[in-house]
Structure formats: structure tokens, C-alpha cells
C-alpha positions as CSV (number, residue, x, y, z in Angstrom):
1,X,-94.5,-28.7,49.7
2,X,-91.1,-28.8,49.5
3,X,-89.0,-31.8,50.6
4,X,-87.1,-31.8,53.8
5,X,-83.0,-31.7,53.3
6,X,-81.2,-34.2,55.9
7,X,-78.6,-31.6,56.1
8,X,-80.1,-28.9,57.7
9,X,-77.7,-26.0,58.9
10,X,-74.3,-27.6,59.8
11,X,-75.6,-31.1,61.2
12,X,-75.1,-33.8,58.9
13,X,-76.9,-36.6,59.2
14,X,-76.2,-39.7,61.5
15,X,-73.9,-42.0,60.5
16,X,-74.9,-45.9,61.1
17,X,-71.8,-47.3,63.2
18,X,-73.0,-50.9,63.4
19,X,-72.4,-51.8,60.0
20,X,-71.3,-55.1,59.2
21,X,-69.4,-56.4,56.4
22,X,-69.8,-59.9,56.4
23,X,-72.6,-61.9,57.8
24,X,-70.5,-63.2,60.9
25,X,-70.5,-61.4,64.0
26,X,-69.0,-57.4,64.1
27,X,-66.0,-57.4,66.2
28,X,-64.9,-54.3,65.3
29,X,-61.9,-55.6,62.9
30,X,-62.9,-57.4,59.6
31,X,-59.0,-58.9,59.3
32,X,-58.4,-60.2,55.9
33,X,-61.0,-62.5,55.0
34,X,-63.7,-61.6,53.9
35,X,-67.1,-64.0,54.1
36,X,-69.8,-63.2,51.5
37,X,-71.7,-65.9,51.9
38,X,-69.9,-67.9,49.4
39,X,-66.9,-69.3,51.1
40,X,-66.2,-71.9,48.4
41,X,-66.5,-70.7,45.6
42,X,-63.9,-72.3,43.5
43,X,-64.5,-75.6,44.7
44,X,-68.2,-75.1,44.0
45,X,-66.4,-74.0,40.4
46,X,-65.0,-77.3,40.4
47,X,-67.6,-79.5,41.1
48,X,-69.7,-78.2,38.7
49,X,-67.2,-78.4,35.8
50,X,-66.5,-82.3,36.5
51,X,-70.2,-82.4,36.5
52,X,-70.4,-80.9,32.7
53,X,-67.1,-82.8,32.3
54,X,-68.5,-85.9,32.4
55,X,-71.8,-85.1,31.0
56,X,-69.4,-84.5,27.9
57,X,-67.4,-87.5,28.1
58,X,-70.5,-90.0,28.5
59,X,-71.9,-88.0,24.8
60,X,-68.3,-88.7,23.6
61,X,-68.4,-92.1,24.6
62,X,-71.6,-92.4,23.0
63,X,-70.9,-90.6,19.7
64,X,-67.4,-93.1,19.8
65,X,-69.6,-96.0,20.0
66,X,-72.0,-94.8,16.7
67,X,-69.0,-94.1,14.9
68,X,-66.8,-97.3,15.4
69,X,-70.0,-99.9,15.4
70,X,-69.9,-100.0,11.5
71,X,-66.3,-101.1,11.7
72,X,-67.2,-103.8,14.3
73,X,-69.9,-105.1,11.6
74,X,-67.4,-105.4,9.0
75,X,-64.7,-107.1,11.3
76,X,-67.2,-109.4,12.7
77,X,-68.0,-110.1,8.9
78,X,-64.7,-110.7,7.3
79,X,-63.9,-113.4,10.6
80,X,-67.0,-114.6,9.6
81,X,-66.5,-115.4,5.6
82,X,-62.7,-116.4,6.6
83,X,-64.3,-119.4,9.5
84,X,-66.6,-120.5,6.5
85,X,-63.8,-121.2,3.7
């Protein structure tokens, strides 16, 4: 059996005329903004980028305070030896 063609003769098929863009309500004219769903988009952008922004600054802080506590010790040692003499 054969498939059935929509087109059959010189009908064409029906066209769906309640389409709808966005998810708002259809009023006929879409205008120039268009809503997807996301409507803030770059600020959600933003907010996650300070969010990894400071997730890197707290291991920056961190990997500062590794690197500089040996030069603490040997400050805190040399004010040290001086106090004794």
C-alpha cells in the first residue's frame, strides 16, 4: 500500500494560522521583541561570570597566601634574632 500524498490534485494542504512565535499571547503583530523564554539572558551571562569570577579570586587568594607564608616565616624570624641581640 502506497502512502497517501497531502497534495492531492490542486489542494494543498491547510495551513495552521494560529501560530505563535513567542509564548505570550498572539495578537496578530509580534512588534520587535521577540520573547523566547529567556528574556535575560545577558544578565543571567553576568551573574554567572561574577560567580566563576570569584570562585577564581578566592583560589587566587588562596594560592597568594601559600606562596607568600614562607616569606612571613622568615620575616617573623629575622625580627626575631634582631629582638634577642
Amino acid at each position: 500500500m502506497k502512502p497517501k500524498f497531502e497534495i492531492e490534485g490542486a489542494r494543498f494542504p491547510t495551513t495552521d494560522c494560529s501560530f505563535q512565535a513567542s509564548r505570550n499571547r498572539w495578537d496578530g503583530y509580534s512588534g520587535d521583541e521577540w520573547d523566547f523564554g529567556r528574556p535575560n539572558l545577558g544578565r543571567e551571562y553576568l551573574v554567572e561570570s561574577a560567580r566563576e569570577r570569584t570562585k577564581e579570586m578566592i583560589v587566587l587568594g588562596i594560592l597568594l597566601l601559600a606562596a607568600a607564608w614562607p616569606s612571613v616565616l622568615v620575616i617573623v624570624e629575622v625580627f626575631r634574632l634582631h629582638h634577642r641581640q
